[in-house]
N, C-alpha and C positions, 0 to 999 in steps of 0.2 A: 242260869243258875236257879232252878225252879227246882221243885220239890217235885219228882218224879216215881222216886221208891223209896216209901220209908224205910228208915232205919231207925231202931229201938238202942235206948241207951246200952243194954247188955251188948247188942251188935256191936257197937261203936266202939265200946270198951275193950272187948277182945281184941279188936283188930287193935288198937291203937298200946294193946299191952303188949301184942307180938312185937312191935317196934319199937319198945322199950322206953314208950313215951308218956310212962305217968296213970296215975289212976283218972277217970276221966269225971269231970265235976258238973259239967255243963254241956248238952248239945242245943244245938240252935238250928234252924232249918233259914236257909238264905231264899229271899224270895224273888229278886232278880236275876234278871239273865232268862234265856227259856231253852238251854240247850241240855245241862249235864244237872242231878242232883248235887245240892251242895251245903256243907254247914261246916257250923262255926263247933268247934270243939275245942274246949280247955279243961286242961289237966293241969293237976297240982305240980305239973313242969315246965306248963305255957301255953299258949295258943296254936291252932292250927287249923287247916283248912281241910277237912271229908270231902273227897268228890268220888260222885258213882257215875260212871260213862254213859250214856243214854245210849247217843247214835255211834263213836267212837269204837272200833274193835280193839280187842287186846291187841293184834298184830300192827295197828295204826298206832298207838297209845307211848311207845320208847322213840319216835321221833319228838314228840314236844315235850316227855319228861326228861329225857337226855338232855333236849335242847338248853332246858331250865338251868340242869345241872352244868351246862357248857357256860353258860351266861354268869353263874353266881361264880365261877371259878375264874374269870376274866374282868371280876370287879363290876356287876350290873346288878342291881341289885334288883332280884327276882324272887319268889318264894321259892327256897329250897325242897325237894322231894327229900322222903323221911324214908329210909329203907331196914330191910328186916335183919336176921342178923346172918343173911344170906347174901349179903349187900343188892337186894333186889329194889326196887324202887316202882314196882304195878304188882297191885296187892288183888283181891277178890271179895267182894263182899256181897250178899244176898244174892250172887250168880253172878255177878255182873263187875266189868271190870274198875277198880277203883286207885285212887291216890290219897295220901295224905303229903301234904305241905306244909312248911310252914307260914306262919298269917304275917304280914307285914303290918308296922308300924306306923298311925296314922288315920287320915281319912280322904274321900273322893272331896277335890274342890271342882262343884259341880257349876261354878258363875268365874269362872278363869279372867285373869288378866292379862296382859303382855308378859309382861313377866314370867305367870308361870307358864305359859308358852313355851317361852322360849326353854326352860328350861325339862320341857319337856322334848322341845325338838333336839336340844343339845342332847339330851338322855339316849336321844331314839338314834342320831348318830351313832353314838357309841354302840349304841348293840346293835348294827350294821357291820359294824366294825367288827365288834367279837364276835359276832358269829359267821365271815366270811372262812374259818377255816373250820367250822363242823361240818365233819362228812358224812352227814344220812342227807340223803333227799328224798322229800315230798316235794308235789305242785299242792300249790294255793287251792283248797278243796271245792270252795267257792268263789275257783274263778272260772274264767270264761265257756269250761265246757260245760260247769253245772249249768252255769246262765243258759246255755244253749239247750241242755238235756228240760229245765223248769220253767222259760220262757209257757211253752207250751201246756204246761198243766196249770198253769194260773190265768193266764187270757180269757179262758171260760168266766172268770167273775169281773173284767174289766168292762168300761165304757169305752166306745170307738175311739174318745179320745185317748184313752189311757191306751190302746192297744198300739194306735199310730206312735204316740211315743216309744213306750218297748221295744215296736218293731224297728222302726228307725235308730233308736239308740243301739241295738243287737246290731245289725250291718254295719256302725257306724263300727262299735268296738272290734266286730271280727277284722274289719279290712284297717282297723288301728294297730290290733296285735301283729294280724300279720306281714305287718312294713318293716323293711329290713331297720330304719331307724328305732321302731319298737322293741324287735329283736336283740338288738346290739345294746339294750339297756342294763346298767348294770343292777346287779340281780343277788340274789344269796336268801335267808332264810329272815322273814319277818314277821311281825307281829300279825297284821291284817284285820285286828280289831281291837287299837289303843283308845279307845272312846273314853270321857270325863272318870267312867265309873271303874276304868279297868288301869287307872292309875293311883297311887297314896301321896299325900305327903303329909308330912311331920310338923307341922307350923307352916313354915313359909317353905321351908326346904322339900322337894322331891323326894320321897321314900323309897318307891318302886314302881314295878309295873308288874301287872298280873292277869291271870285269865288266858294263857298264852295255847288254847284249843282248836283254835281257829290258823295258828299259825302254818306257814307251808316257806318252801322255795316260789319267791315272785321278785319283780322289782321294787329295788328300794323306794322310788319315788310313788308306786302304788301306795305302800307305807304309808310316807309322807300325807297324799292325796287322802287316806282313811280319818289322819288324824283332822289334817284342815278343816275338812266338812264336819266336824263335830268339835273341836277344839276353841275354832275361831268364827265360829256363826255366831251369829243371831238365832237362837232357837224358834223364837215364836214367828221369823219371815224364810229360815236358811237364807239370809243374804252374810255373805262373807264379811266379817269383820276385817279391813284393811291392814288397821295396826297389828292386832293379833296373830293375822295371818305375815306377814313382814316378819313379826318378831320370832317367831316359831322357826319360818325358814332359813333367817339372818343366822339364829343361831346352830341351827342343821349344819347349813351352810361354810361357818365355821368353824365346825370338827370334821364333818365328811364332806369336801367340795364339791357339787353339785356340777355335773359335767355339761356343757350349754346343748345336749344334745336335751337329758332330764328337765333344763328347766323350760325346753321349748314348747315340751310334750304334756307339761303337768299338768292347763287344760284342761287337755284331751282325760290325762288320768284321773283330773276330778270328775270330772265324768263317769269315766267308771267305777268311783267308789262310789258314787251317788247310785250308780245302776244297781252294783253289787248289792247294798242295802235297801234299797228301795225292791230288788227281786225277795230278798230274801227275807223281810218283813212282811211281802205279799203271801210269799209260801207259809209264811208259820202262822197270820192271821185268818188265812181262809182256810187251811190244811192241818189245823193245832190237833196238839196232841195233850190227853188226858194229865196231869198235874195236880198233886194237892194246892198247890200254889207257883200258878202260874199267870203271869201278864204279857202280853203279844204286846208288842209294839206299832204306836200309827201306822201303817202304812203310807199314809199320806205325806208325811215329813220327808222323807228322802225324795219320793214323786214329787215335789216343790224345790229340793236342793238341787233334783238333776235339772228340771225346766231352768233354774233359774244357770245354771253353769252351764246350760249350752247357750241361752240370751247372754250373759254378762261372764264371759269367760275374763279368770283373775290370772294375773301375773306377776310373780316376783321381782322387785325392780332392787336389784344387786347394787351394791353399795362396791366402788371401787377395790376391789381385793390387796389387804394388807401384805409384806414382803414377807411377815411372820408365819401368816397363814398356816404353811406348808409345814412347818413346827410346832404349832398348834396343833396342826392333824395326828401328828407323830404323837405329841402327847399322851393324847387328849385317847389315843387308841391301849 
């Protein structure tokens, strides 16, 4: 969410009049994130979110605004896409493919407790849930074949140390995916990057989730595995927090039942979101791209979560499953 093309208030304003969303009072350039341009616009009708596609094609663009639009209509609470009076919902601006949404309620809680954990992992159930019956598919953009295509353009700025690990974490994960146990995981359409900053909430309560660019068809439990490494650490060592992690999955656990195939594997899938991120902070910190405002992320950070998750692999330790459960799940969908 970096500032990659400006856009001038007049810009802003047209577009956001063709949608019949108000005269526009205020734009704001967000300076997080380092994929898509992004800002904050309000109008004398409310708030809402600009976004200009960087790398994303128009033709890519209606699998994750549909997805959105599939998720607020089954009760998730996402930023709605704002459509024209064409009912289109992928607009155009300054050449390039763009959206408007709207802003959720709230702010990022960036030093999380059990708690909101968990009620994050409850949230992330559920839209597993409602999104098993949306039928566009992607694969996960940044999963394993990118890693395989960028391994290779990044190792040129690595230490021998850093290389043996890549190298060895890549073999590990090909011959992880391709195990029929991995295969047989169950799967549908996720987020792939709910981190502290790509969630709201309202006081104490859960708002929403947002930023949903990165999303594809993978396993849920990769999911899962994305948010742990970032939800429930320790920032300043990546070593897993015990309780937070417990509490996140406890309560997953109890809306969408975690199959004993998932929880044997997670591991291994923390692993791979460590890699996933730890690749793809390597590519954008040595490979960046021009931005009025843009900040790369450590790379370092995730190269410390994956060392540390394949030395000290974490485990869910399941609390004997209540009779209710199964009614719970039913609800709770």
């Amino acid at each position: 969410m970096a500032v990659f093309t400006e856009v001038t208030p007049a810009e802003a304003g047209a577009l956001l009049s063709t949608l019949g969303l108000g005269a526009l009072q205020s734009l704001q350039g967000i300076h997080s994130g380092i994929e898509n341009t992004n800002y904050f616009v309000h109008t004398d009708q409310g708030d809402h979110v600009l976004t200009l596609f960087e790398r994303l094609s128009a033709e890519q663009l209606p699998f994750y605004l549909n997805l959105m639009q599939h998720l607020a209509a089954r009760g998730i609470p996402v930023p709605a896409p704002q459509a024209n009076a064409q009912g289109e919902i992928l607009h155009s601006l300054k050449g390039k493919p763009a959206a408007v949404v709207t802003r959720l309620k709230g702010r990022n809680q960036m030093a999380p407790e059990a708690a909101d954990c968990a009620q994050v992992g409850a949230m992330l159930a559920r839209m597993h849930l409602a999104g098993q019956d949306y039928p566009a598919q992607q694969p996960n953009l940044r999963g394993l074949a990118w890693w395989v295509e960028t391994v290779p353009v990044v190792k040129p700025f690595l230490t021998p140390t850093q290389t043996e690990l890549i190298d060895t974490e890549l073999a590990f994960q090909q011959a992880l995916a391709a195990s029929p146990e991995c295969q047989a995981l169950p799967r549908g359409p996720i987020h792939a990057d709910l981190f502290r900053d790509n969630v709201m909430f309202d006081g104490p309560t859960l708002s929403g989730f947002f930023d949903f660019y990165f999303a594809g068809c993978d396993t849920f439990v990769f999911d899962i595995a994305v948010c742990l490494n970032d939800w429930c650490i320790d920032l300043a060592t990546g070593a897993l927090d015990d309780a937070r992690a417990q509490a996140f999955v406890a309560a997953y656990d109890a809306v969408r039942p975690l199959t004993d195939t998932e929880l044997r594997l997670l591991p291994s899938l923390l692993r791979s979101a460590a890699m996933r991120f730890w690749l793809s902070r390597l590519w954008d910190f040595h490979l960046p791209r021009d931005a009025a405002m843009l900040q790369p992320h450590d790379p370092a950070h995730f190269e410390r979560v994956l060392s540390l998750r394949r030395q000290q692999p974490w485990a869910y330790q399941r609390a004997q499953r209540s009779q209710g459960k199964a009614s719970n799940q039913g609800a709770s969908a």
